[in-house]
Structures are given as C-alpha cells and as structure tokens.
ZALUMKOL-861779 format. One record per residue (C-alpha): x, y, z; chain; residue in three letters. Coordinates in nm, 4 decimals, padded with zeros to 6 digits. Layout:
<vopas>
+----------+----------+----------+--------+--------+
!        u !        v !        w ! chaine ! residu !
+----------+----------+----------+--------+--------+
!        X !        Y !        Z !      A !    ALA !
...
+----------+----------+----------+--------+--------+
</vopas>
This chain:
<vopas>
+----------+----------+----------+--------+--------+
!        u !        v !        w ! chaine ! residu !
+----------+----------+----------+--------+--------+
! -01.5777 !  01.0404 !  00.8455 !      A !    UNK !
! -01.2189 !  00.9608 !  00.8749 !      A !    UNK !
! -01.0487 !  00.6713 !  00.7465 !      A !    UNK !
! -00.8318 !  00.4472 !  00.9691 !      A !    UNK !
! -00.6165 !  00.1943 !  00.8560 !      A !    UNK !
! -00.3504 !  00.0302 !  01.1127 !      A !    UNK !
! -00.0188 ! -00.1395 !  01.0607 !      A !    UNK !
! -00.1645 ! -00.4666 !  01.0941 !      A !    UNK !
! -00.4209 ! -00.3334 !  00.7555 !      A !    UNK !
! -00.1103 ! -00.2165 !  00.5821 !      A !    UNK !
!  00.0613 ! -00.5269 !  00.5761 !      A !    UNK !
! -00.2641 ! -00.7434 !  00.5185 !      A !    UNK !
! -00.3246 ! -00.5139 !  00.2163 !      A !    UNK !
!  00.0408 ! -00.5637 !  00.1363 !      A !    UNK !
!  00.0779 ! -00.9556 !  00.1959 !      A !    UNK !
! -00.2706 ! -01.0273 !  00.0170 !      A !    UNK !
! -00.1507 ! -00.8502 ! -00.3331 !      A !    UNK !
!  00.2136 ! -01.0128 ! -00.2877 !      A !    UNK !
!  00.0519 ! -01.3642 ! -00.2636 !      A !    UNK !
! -00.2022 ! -01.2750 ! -00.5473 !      A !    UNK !
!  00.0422 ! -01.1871 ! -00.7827 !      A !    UNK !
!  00.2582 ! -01.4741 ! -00.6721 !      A !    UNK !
! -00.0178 ! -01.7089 ! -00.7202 !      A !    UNK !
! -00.0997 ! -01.5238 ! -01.0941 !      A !    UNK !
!  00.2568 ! -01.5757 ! -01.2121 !      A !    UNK !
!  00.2564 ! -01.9635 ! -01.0587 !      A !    UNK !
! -00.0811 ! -02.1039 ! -01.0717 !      A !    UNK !
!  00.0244 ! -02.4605 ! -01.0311 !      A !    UNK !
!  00.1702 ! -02.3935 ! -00.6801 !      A !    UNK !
! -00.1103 ! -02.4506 ! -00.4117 !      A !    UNK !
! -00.1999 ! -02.1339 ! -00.1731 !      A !    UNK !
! -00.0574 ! -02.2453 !  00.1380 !      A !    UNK !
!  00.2583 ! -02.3048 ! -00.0259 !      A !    UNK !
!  00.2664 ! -01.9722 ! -00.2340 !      A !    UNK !
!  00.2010 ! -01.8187 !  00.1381 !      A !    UNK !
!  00.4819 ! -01.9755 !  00.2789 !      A !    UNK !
!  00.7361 ! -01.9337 !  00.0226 !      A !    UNK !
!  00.6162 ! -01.5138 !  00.0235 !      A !    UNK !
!  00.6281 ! -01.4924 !  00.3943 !      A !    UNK !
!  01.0162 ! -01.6881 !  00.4303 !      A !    UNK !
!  01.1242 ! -01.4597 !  00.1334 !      A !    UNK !
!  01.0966 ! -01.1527 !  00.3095 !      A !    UNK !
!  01.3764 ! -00.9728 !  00.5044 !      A !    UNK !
!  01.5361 ! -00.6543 !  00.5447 !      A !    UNK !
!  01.5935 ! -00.5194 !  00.1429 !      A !    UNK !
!  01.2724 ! -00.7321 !  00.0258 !      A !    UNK !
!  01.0084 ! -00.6143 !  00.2573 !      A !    UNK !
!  00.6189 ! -00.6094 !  00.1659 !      A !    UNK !
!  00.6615 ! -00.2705 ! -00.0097 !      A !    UNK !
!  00.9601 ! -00.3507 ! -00.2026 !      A !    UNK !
!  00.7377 ! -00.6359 ! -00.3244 !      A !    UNK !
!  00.4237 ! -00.4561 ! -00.3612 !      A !    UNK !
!  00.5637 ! -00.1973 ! -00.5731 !      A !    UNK !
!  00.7463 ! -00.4879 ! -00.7985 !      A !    UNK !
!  00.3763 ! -00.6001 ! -00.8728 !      A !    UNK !
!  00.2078 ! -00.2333 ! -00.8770 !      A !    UNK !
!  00.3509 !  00.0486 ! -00.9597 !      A !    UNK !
!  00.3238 !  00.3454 ! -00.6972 !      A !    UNK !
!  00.2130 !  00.6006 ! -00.9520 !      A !    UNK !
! -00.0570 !  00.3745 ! -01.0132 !      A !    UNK !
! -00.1396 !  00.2912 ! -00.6199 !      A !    UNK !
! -00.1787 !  00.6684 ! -00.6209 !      A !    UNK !
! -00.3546 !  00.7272 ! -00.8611 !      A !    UNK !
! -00.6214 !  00.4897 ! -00.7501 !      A !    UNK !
! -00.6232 !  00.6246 ! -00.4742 !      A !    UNK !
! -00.6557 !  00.9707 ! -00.5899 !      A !    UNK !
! -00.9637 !  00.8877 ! -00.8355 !      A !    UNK !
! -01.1672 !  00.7536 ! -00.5484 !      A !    UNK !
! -01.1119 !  01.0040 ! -00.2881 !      A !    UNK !
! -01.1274 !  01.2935 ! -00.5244 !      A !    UNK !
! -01.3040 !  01.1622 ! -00.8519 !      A !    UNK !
! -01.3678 !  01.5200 ! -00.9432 !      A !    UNK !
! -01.0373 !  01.6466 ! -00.9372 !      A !    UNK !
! -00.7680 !  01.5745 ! -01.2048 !      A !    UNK !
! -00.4820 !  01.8108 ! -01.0074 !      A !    UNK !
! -00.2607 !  01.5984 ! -00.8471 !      A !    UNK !
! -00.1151 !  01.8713 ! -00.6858 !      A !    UNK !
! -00.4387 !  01.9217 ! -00.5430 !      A !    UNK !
! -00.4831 !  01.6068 ! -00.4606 !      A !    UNK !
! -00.2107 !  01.6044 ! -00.2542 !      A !    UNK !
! -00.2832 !  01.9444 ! -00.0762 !      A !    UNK !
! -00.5754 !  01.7685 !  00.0325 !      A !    UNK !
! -00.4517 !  01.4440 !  00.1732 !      A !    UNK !
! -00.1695 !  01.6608 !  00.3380 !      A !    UNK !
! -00.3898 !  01.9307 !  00.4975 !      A !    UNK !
! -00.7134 !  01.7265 !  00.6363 !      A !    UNK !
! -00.6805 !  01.4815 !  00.9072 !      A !    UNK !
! -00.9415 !  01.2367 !  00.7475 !      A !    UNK !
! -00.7044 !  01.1739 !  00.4902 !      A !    UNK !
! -00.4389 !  01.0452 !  00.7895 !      A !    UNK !
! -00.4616 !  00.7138 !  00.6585 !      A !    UNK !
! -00.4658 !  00.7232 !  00.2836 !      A !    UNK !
! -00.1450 !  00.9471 !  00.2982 !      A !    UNK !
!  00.0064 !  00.7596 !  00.5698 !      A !    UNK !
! -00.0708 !  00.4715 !  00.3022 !      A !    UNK !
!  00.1500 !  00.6750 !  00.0415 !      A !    UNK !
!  00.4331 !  00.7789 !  00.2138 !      A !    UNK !
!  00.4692 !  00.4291 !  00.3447 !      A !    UNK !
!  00.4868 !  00.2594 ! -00.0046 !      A !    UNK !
!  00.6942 !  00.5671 ! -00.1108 !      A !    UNK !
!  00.9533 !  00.5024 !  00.1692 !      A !    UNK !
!  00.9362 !  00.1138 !  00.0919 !      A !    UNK !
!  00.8250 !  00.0606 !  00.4925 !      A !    UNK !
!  00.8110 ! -00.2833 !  00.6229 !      A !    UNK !
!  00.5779 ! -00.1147 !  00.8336 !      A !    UNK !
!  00.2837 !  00.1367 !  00.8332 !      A !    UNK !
!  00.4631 !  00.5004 !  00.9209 !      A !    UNK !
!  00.2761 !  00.7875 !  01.0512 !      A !    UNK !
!  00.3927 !  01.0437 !  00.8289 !      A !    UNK !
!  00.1348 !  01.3186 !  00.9430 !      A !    UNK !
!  00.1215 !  01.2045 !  01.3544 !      A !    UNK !
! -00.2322 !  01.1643 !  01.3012 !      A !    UNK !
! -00.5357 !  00.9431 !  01.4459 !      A !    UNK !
+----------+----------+----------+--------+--------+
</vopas>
C-alpha cells in the first residue's frame, strides 16, 4: 500500500509541530494566541520548514522516518535507494526533499501519485 500525503498534510504536519514547540518554549501564552502569532510570523525566508527544522533537526526527521519504514535496515544509503526507486515511498521522500529544500509547500520531487 502506498502512502499519500498532500500539501495540505505537509503543512498541517508542519504548522502542528511549529505551534507545539511554540507553545513548549511559552506555556503561559494561550493556544489561540500561540496560533496566531506562528501563522502572522511566517513569510517568504521563515516559511513552515525553515521553522520546522529550527525545532527538529532534518537528520533526525529522517531518521525517523527511516527506522519506521525500514526498521531492519541500518544503511542509509539503502534507505534512500529505496524511497528513491519505489513509488510507495512517493510521499515519504517527497516529505524529505521538501524539508531539505526548506518548501513552503509540499514539492513533488519524484512526479509521483
């Protein structure tokens, strides 16, 4: 089964750990207002991903991801032959190469689904 994730999962996945971590390093400021400020801060230079990977590193996002789809195999080489070569791995790669690139938005790097 493949996986599918869509632009508007990327940036859910992406605004829900910004907000998190915004609430973690401000836990007196309500939600709504910890939404708010996140969502006016962002523009062209501090997109989602730029903010994402300030909170979470993108060795670590990848290496996550890596462990779950492949808990077997400690290659990342591999790894990455894998997610490059098999169109059910469209979306975890697209995932990748998104952060990696700092996209506001979800790219198709493989011109899958």
């Amino acid at each position: 089964n493949a996986l599918v994730l869509g632009n508007d999962d990327y940036l859910a996945d992406l605004d829900a750990e910004n907000i998190y971590c915004a609430l973690l390093e401000n836990p007196d400021v309500p939600i709504r207002e910890a939404s708010i400020a996140y969502y006016n801060s962002l523009s062209g230079a501090k997109n989602r991903a730029v903010i994402f990977k300030q909170n979470i590193s993108y060795e670590t996002v990848k290496q996550l991801i890596f462990e779950k789809l492949f808990p077997d195999e400690s290659n990342d080489e591999m790894c990455w032959a894998e997610l490059e070569t098999k169109s059910e791995y469209d979306a975890p790669y697209n995932f990748l190469m998104s952060l990696y690139y700092d996209s506001p938005v979800l790219i198709n790097a493989k011109g899958g689904y």
